[in-house]
C-alpha positions in Angstrom: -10.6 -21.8 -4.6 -7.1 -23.1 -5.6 -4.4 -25.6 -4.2 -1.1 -27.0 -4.2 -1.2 -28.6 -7.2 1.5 -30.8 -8.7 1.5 -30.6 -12.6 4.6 -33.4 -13.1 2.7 -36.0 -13.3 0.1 -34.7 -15.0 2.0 -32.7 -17.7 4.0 -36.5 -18.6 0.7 -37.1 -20.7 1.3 -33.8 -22.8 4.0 -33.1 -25.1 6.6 -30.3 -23.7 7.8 -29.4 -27.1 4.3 -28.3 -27.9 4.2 -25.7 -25.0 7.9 -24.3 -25.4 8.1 -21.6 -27.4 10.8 -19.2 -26.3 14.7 -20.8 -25.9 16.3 -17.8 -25.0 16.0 -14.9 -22.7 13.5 -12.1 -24.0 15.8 -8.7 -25.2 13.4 -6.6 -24.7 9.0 -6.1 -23.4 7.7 -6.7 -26.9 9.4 -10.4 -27.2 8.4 -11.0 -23.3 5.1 -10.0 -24.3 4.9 -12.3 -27.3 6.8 -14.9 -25.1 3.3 -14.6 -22.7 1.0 -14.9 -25.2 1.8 -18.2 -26.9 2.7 -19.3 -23.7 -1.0 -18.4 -22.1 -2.4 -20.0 -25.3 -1.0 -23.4 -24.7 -1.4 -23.6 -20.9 -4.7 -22.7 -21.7 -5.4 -25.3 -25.0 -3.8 -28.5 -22.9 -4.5 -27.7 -19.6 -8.0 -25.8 -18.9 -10.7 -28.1 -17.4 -13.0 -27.0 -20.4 -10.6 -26.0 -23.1 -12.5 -24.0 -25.8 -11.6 -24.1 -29.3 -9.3 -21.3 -30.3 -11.4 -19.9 -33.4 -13.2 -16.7 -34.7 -16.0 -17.3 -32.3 -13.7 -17.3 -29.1 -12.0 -14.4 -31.1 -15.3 -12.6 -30.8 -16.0 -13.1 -27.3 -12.3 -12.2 -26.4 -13.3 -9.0 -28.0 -16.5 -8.1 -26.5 -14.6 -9.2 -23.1 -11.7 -6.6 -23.5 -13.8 -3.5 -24.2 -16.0 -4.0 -21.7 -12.5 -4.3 -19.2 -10.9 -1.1 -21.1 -13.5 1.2 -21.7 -16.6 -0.1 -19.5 -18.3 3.0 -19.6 -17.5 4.0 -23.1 -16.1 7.2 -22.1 -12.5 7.2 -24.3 -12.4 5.6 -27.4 -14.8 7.4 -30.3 -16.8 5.2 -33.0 -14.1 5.9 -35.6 -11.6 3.9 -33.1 -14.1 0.9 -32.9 -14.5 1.0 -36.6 -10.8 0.6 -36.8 -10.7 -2.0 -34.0 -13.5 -4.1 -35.4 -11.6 -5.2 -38.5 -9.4 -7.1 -36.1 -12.5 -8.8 -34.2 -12.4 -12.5 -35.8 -8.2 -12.6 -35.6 -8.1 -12.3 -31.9 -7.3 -16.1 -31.9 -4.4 -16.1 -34.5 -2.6 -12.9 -32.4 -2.4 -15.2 -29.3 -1.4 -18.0 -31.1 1.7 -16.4 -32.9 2.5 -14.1 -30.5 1.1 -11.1 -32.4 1.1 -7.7 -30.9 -0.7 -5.9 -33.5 -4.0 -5.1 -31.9 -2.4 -4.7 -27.9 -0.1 -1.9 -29.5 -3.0 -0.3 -31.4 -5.7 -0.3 -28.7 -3.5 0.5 -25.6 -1.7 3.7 -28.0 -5.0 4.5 -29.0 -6.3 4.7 -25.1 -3.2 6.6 -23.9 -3.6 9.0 -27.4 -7.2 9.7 -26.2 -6.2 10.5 -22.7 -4.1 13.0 -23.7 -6.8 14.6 -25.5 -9.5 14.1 -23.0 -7.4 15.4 -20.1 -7.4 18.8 -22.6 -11.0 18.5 -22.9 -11.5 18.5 -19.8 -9.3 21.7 -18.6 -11.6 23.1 -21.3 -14.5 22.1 -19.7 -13.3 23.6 -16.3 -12.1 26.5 -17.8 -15.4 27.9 -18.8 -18.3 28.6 -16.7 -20.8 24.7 -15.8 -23.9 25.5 -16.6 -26.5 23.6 -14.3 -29.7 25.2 -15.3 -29.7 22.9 -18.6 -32.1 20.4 -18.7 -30.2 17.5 -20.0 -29.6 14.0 -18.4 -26.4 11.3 -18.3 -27.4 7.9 -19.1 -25.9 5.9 -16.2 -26.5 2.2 -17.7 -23.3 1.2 -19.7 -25.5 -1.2 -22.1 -27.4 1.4 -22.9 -25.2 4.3 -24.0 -23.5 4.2 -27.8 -20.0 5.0 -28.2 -19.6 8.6 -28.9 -19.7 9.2 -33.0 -17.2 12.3 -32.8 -14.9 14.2 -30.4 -18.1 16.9 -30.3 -20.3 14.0 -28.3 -17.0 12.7 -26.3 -16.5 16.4 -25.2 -20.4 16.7 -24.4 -20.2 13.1 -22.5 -17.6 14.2 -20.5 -19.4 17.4 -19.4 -22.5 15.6 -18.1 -19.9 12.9 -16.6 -18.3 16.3 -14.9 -21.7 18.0 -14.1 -23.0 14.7 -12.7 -20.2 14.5 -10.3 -20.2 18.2 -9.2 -24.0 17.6 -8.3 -23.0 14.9 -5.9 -20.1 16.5 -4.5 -22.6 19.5 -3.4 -25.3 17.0 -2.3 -22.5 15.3 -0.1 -21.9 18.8 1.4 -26.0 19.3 1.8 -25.8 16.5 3.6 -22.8 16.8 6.1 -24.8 20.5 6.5 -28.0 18.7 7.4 -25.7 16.3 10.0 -24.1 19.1 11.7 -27.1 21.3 12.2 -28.3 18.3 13.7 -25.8 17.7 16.8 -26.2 21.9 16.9 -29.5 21.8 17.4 -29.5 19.1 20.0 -26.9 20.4 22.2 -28.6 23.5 22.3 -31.9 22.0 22.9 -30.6 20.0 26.1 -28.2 23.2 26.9 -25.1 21.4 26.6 -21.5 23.0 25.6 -21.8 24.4 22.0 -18.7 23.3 20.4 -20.6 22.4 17.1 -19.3 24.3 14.2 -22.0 25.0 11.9 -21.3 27.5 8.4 -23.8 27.0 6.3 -22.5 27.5 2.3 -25.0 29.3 -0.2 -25.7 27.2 -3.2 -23.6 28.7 -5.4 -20.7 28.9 -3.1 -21.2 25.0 -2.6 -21.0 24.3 -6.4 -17.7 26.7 -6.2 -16.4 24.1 -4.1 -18.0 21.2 -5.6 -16.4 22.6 -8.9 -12.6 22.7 -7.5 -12.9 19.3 -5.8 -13.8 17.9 -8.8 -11.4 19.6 -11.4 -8.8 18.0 -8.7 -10.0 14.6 -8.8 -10.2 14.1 -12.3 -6.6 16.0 -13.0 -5.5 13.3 -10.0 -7.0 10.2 -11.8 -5.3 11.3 -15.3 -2.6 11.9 -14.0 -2.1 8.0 -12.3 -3.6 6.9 -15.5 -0.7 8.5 -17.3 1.9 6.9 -14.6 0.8 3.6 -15.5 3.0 1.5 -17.6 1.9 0.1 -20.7 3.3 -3.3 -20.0 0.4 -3.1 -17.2 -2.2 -3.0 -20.1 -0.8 -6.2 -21.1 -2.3 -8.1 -17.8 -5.9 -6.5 -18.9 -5.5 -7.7 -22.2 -4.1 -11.2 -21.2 -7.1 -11.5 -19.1 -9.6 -11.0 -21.6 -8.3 -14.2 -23.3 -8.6 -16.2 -20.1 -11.8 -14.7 -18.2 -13.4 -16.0 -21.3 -12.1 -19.8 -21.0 -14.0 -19.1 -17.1 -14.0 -16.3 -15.0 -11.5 -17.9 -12.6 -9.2 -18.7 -14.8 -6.8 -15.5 -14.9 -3.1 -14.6 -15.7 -0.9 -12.9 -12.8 2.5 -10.6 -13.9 4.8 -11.1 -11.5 3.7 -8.3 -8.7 0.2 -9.5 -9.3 1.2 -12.9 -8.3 3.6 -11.7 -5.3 0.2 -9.5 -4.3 -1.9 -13.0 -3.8 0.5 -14.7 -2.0 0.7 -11.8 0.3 -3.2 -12.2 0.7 -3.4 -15.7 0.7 -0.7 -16.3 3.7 -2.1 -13.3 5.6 1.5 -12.5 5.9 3.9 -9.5 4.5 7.5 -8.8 4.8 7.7 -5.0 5.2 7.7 -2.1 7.9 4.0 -2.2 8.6 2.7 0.5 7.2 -0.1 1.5 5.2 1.0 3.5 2.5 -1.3 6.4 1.1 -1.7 8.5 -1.9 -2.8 11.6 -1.9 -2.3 14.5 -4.9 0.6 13.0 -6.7 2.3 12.3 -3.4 2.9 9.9 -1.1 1.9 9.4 2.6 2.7 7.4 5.7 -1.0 5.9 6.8 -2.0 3.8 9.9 1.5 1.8 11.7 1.4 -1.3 12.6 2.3 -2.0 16.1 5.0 -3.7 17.3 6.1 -3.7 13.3 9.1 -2.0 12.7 7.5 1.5 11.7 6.0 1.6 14.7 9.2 0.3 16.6 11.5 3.0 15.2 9.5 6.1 17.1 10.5 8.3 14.1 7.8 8.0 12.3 3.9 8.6 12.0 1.0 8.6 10.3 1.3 11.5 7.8 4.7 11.5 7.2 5.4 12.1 3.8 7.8 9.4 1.7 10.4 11.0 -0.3 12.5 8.8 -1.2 13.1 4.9 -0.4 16.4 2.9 -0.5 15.6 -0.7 -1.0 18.9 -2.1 -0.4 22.4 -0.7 1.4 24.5 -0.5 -1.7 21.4 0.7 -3.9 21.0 4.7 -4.3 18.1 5.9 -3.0 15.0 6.2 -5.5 12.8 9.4 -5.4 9.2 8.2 -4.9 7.6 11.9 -5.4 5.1 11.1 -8.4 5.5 7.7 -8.1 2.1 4.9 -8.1 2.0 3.7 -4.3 1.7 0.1 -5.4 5.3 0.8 -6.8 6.7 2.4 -3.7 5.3 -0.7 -2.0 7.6 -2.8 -3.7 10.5 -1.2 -2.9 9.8 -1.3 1.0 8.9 -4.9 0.9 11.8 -6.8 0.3 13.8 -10.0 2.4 12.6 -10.6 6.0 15.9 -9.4 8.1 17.5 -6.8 5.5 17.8 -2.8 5.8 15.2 -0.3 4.4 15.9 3.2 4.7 12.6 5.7 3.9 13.6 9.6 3.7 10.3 11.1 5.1 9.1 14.9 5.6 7.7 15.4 8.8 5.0 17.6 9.4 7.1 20.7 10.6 8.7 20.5 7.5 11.9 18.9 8.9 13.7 16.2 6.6 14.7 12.7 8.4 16.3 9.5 7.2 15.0 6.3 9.0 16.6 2.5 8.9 14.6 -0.4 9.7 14.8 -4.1 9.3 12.0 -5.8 7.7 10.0 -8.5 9.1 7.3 -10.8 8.7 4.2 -8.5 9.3 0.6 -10.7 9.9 -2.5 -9.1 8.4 -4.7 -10.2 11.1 -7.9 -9.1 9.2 -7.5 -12.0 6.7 -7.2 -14.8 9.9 -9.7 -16.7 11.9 -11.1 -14.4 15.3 -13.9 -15.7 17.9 -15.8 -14.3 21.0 -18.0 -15.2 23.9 -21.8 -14.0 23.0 -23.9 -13.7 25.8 -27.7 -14.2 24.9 -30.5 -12.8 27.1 -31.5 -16.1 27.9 -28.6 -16.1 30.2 -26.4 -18.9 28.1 -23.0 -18.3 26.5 -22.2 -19.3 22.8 -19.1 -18.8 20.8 -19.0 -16.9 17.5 -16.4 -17.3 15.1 -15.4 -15.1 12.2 -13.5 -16.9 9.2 -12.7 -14.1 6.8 -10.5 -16.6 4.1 -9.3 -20.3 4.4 -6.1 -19.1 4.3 -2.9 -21.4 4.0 0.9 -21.1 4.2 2.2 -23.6 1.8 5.9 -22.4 1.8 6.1 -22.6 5.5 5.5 -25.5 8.0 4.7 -23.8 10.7 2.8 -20.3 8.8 -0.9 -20.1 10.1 -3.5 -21.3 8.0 -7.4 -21.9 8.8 -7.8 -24.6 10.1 -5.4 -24.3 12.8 -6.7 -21.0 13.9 -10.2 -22.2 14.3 -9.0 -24.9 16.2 -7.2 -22.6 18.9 -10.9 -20.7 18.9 -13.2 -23.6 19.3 -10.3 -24.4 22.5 -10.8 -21.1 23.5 -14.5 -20.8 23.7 -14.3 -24.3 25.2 -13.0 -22.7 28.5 -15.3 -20.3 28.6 -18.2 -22.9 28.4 -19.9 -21.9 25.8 -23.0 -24.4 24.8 -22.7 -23.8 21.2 -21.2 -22.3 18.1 -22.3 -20.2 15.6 -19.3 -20.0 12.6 -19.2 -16.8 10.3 -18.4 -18.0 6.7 -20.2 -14.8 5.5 -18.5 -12.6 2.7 -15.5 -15.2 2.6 -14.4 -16.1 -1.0 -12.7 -18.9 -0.1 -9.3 -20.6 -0.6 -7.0 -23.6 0.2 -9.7 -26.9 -0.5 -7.5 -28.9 1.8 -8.1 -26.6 5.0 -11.9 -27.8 4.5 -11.6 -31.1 5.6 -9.6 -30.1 8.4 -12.0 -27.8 9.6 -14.4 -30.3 8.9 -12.4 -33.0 10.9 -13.0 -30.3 14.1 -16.7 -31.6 14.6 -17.0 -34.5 13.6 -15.6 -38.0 12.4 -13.6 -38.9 9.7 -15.6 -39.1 6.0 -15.6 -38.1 2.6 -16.3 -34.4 1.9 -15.9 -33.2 -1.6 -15.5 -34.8 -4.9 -13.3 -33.5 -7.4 -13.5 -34.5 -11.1 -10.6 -33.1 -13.8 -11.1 -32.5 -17.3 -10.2 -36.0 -18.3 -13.5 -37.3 -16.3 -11.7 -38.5 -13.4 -13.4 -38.4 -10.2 -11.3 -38.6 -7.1 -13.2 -38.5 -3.3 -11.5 -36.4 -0.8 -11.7 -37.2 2.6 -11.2 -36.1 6.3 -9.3 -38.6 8.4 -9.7 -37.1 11.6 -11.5 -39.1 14.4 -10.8 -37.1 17.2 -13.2 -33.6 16.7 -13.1 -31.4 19.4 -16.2 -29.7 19.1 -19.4 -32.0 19.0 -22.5 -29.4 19.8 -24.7 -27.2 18.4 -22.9 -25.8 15.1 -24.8 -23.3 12.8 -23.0 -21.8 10.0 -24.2 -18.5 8.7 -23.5 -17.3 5.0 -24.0 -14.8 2.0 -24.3 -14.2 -1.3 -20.4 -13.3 -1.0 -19.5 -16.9 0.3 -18.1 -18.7 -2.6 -15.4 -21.5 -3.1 -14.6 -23.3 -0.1 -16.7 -21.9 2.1 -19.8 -23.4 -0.3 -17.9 -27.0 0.4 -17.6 -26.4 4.1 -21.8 -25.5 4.5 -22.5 -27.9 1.6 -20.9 -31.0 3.7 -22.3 -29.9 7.0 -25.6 -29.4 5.5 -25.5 -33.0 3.8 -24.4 -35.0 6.8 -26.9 -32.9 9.2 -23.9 -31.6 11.3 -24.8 -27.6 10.9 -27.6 -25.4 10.0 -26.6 -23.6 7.5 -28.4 -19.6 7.7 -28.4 -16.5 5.6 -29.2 -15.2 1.9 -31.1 -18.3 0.0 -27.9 -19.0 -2.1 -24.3 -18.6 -1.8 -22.5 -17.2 -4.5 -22.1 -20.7 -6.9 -18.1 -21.0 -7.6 -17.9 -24.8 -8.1 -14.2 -24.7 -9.9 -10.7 -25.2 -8.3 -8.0 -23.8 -9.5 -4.4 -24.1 -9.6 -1.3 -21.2 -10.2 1.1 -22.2 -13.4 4.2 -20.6 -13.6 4.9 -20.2 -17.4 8.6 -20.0 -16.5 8.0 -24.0 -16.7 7.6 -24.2 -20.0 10.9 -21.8 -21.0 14.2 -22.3 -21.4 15.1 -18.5 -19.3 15.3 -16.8 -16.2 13.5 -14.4 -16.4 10.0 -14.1 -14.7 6.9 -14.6 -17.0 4.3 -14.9 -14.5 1.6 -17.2 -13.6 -1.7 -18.5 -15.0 -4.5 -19.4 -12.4 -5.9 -22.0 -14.0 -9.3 -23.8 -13.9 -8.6 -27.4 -13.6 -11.2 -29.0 -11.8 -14.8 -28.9 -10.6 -15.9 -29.8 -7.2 -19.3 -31.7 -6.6 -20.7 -32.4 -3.1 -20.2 -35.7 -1.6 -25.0 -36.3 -2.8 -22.8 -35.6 -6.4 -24.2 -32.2 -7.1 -22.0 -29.5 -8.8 -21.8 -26.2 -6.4 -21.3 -24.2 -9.6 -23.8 -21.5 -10.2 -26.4 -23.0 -7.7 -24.6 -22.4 -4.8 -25.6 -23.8 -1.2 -29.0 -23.4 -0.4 -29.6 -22.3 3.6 -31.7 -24.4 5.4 -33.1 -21.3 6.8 -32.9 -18.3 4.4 -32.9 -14.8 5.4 -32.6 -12.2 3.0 -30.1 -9.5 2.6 -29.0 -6.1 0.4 -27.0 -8.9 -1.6 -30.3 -10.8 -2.3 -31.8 -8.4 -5.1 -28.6 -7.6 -6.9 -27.0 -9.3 -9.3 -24.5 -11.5 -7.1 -23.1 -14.9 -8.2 -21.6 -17.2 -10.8 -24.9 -17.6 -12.4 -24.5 -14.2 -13.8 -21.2 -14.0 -15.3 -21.4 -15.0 -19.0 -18.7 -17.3 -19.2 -19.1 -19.3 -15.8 -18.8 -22.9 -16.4 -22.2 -24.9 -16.5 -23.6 -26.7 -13.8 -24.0 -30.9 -13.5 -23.9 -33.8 -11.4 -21.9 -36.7 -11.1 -23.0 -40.0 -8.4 -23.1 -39.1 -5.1 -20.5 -41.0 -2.3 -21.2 -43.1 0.3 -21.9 -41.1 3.6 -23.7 -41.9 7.1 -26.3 -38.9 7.2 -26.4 -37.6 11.1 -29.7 -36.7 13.2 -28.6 -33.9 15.2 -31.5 -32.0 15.0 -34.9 -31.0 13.4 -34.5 -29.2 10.4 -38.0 -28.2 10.2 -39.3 -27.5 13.7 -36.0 -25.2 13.6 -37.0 -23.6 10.3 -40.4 -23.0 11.3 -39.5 -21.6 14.5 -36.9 -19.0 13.0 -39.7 -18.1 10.5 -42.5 -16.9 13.1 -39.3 -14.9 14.9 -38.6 -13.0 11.0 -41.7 -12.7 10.3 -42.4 -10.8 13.4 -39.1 -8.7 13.6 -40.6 -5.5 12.2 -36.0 -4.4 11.9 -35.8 -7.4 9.4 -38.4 -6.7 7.5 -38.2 -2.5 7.2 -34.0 -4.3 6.0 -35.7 -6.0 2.9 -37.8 -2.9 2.0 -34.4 -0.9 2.3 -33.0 -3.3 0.2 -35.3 -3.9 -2.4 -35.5 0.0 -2.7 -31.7 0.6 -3.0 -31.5 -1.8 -5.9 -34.6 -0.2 -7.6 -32.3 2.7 -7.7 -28.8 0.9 -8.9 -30.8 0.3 -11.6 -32.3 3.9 -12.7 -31.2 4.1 -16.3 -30.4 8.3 -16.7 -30.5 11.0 -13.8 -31.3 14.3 -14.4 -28.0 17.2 -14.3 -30.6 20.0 -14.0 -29.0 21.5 -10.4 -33.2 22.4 -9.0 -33.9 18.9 -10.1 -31.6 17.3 -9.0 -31.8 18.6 -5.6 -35.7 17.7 -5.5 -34.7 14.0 -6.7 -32.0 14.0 -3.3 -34.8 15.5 -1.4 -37.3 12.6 -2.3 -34.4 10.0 -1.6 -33.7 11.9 1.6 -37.3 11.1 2.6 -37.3 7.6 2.1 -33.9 7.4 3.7 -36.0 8.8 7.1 -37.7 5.6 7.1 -35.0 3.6 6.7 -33.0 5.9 9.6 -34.2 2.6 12.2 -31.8 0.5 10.7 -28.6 2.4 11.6 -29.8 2.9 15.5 -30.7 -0.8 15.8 -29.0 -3.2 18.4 -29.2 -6.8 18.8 -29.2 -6.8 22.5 -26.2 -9.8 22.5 -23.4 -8.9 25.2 -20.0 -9.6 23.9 -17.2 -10.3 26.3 -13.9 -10.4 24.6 -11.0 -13.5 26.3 -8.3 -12.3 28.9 -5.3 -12.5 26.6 -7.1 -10.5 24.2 -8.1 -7.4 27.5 -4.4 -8.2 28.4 -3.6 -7.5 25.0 -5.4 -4.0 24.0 -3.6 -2.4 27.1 -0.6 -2.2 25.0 -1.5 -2.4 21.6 -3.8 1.0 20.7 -4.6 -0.5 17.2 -6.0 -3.7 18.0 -8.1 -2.1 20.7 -9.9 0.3 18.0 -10.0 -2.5 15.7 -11.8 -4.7 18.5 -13.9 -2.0 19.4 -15.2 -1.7 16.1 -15.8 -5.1 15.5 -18.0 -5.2 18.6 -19.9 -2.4 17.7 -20.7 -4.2 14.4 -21.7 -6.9 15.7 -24.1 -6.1 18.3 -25.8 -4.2 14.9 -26.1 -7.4 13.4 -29.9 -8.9 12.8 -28.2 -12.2 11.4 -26.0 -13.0 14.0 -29.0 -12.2 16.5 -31.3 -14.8 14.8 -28.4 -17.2 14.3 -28.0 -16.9 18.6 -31.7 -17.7 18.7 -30.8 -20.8 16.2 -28.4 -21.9 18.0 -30.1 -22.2 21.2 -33.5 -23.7 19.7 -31.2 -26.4 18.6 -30.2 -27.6 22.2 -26.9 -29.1 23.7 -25.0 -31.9 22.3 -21.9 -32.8 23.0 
């Protein structure tokens, strides 16, 4: 979670002089660089919630941090290189606070030196025959495997790393074979037109192809390896001094920053256009319609990008070769200014094409609801909130609240007799669009408290006495719900309003944080980035933290999230959790919490889909957490053939269907007549959700609970 924080008033209490460092513009990365550090360090020192004390033992942890974001499977460096590194382990905190580049330059040389050589290694490895008769093993748990001691061990991990993937590559084709024999079989069986092709591959031919696929994927991802700038190491190594202050807390270059934004508003300016990268090239994906790709009729999916000229008078830059992400940023650019993109179509003809950008919504990140009929012949309303998006920049840019208001109107016509709201897999956002949503369904009250780093404790509060939707309210979430939405089920839940349903905890991010820029503290134009910075914790208005402890459901239902390691709780440096004095708050009766509970629980414990879900799930974390596999080819393939056989019992799972009818609101019928996209995207998102066990017990929920209004 972050907001629209002010810092004037706040940074009147802290000396300026102290966080300047830099007077005049950088001359060149290296001073920019140094010009970050110190910068990071202070912002960090004076204005983190939980400042740490810059010292060897922060020094060490910044270490151990940066390795494991580098080199997480210990596949480049070689022990000699960690020998090296190691001397500087303990002085960590004296190069960010003098700006010192000595162990960034060494490390990030090092990587790219060791690149070079395993990209070598690797053509060696291809170049001679793969033998998978050995029996030998790759150790797939990270903690467990040792840097290698030599280039000798390096060049064998790499092997096993290659073998490894050429065995799954061919079990991938095994199984695509198995599919397609499948349909054959049954349209022969119920003599229907054969149109089925079916070529089964010998083993060896598969490994053949396996082998190619493979030797191209791994040239592929050296080769963008090798594309990447340096300078973008510097954000990896910038964030391994932050993540360790809390994992929120994170610095943003300049792109990285204009990437959020785009996220957080849900809005782009652009052409509307995926773009793709595919072999060193670059690809024209999915158009947007109405956007002005899809307006100009000269281009299509597939097209490939040759070159792109950002601005009239600007040449036009080849884009052959070139990162996607980079090619991105030259088609986004001013809403209402010329882009011209020099595309090869797929006859081979060359073609220039001019369009003006414009504001381009990524509707997957905004609010979306629809009419659920249950079999008991009532209609509810279901709404999805992906993110609690906001437009701060704009007055009148969406955000989240607004958008579930138009819903809730929506539904309102349709007469539905209650609402079941999605917060499920949403990581949050903008703190203030929770009391507003809040403010939709019920009366005015306090619904977070937020405490700085000074002790302060202010109470937030929702002023809205008009709601607009006073009935049954159940709010289903995940292990993936963090932020906001744990604020939003954590104040229903305490004032009775909702029943909150889904995995027993949500995913515990109690912090709020706020975006810096360190241009603030400089005397220059030129663009440092941003720091998102930890500044506050939030406590629920009963005074208990949300951090690491999540929201606990009223009614718990387990998921594939459940037996992994999901949450704060399990990140090393998450902040701790406490609890301040709760609020005064007038707790509601709108329903029974218990006769609700135990109703739900005879339903679960009776739906034999549910509970063949929670053997599936217990058994695919069992095998996240297998230690070594073997690379013996005859093995292996007995291993897949085991799996295969427990995946048979789990096969259920995929044809189930929760028997809820979904009817979709006239504008939006109206609406998928002329726009092809949002009619597969609607489609799908049906098809989804009639698969859906949750959202079929969170109906039943719903309509145990009665109408209110």
């Amino acid at each position: 979670m972050w907001k629209n924080f002010k810092l004037n008033k706040f940074l009147l209490l802290i000396p300026l002089t102290s966080l300047m460092f830099c007077f005049n513009s950088p001359k060149n990365d290296d001073e920019k660089m140094q010009t970050i550090m110190v910068s990071v360090k202070n912002t960090l020192s004076y204005l983190h919630y939980s400042p740490k004390p810059i010292n060897d033992a922060y020094s060490k942890d910044v270490y151990k941090h940066y390795f494991e974001l580098v080199d997480p499977a210990k596949r480049y460096f070689l022990q000699s290189d960690m020998d090296e590194f190691g001397k500087h382990e303990t002085k960590l905190d004296d190069y960010i606070s003098q700006g010192d580049l000595i162990f960034y330059k060494l490390t990030i040389d090092r990587l790219y030196q060791r690149v070079d050589e395993i990209d070598k290694i690797t053509q060696d490895i291809f170049s001679k025959p793969i033998n998978l008769q050995e029996e030998e093993s790759l150790t797939l748990e990270p903690k467990l495997k040792k840097v290698p001691a030599n280039k000798q061990e390096q060049y064998n991990e790499w092997r096993k790393y290659i073998k490894y993937n050429i065995l799954q590559e061919v079990e991938s084709m095994n199984s695509k074979e198995e599919a397609q024999k499948e349909k054959k079989d049954s349209v022969q069986k119920y003599k229907l037109k054969d149109t089925i092709k079916y070529q089964p591959l010998t083993q060896d031919q598969k490994i053949k192809k396996a082998t190619n696929e493979v030797k191209d994927l791994v040239k592929d991802t050296f080769t963008r390896f090798k594309k990447r700038k340096k300078m973008d190491w510097f954000t990896v190594y910038m964030n391994a001094y932050t993540e360790v202050f809390d994992p929120h807390t994170n610095y943003y270059s300049p792109k990285d920053k204009e990437d959020f934004d785009t996220q957080f508003t849900g809005k782009v300016i652009g052409i509307g256009a995926i773009i793709q990268e595919k072999k060193g090239n670059l690809y024209l994906g999915a158009l947007t319609i109405g956007a002005p790709a899809w307006k100009s009729k000269q281009l299509s999916e597939g097209d490939k990008i040759l070159k792109v000229k950002s601005k009239p008078k600007d040449d036009a830059v080849n884009v052959v070769g070139m990162l996607s992400d980079e090619a991105v940023r030259l088609i986004r650019g001013e809403k209402g200014t010329p882009v011209t993109l020099t595309v090869q179509k797929k006859d081979g003809t060359t073609k220039d094409v001019t369009m003006i950008r414009e504001e381009v919504a990524i509707e997957d990140t905004f609010a979306r609801s629809i009419v659920v009929n249950s079999p008991n012949g009532k209609k509810y309303g279901f709404i999805n909130l992906p993110s609690f998006n906001a437009d701060f920049e704009n007055a009148k840019g969406r955000n989240a609240s607004d958008d579930i208001k138009n819903e809730i109107i929506k539904l309102k016509e349709q007469n539905i007799e209650g609402i079941v709201l999605d917060l499920r897999n949403n990581g949050g956002g903008s703190l203030t669009e929770v009391g507003d949503i809040m403010g939709l369904f019920m009366d005015a009250g306090p619904y977070v408290q937020v405490k700085d780093g000074n002790g302060k404790i202010q109470t937030l509060k929702n002023k809205n006495e008009t709601p607009i939707w006073t009935g049954p309210l159940v709010i289903m979430q995940n292990e993936l719900s963090a932020s906001a939405s744990e604020i939003l089920a954590g104040v229903m839940q305490d004032y009775g309003r909702a029943m909150i349903i889904g995995s027993p905890q949500s995913f515990g991010k109690g912090t709020v944080q706020t975006f810096v820029d360190l241009n603030r503290f400089l005397n220059t134009e030129d663009d440092f980035g941003s720091l998102k910075l930890t500044i506050q914790k939030f406590y629920r208005i009963t005074g208990e933290s949300t951090q690491r402890k999540g929201i606990v459901s009223d009614i718990q239902m387990k998921d594939f999230f459940t037996y992994a390691e999901v949450g704060e709780r399990y990140d090393d440096y998450a902040l701790a959790w406490d609890k301040i004095p709760g609020t005064k708050f007038q707790k509601l009766n709108y329903f029974n919490i218990q006769a609700l509970e135990k109703a739900s629980a005879d339903r679960m414990a009776k739906n034999n889909n549910y509970q063949l879900l929670l053997e599936s799930a217990q058994w695919r974390e069992k095998l996240d957490k297998e230690e070594n596999i073997t690379l013996n080819v005859n093995k292996f393939n007995e291993l897949m053939k085991q799996r295969k056989a427990q995946i048979e019992k789990f096969k259920a799972l995929s044809k189930f269907e929760n028997g809820l009818k979904f009817t979709m609101f006239p504008g939006e019928i109206e609406r998928e007549k002329k726009d092809e996209a949002f009619k597969k995207k609607s489609e799908m998102w049906i098809k989804n959700l009639k698969k859906d066990p949750y959202l079929q017990e969170a109906m039943n929920i719903v309509s145990d609970m009665g109408t209110k209004s």
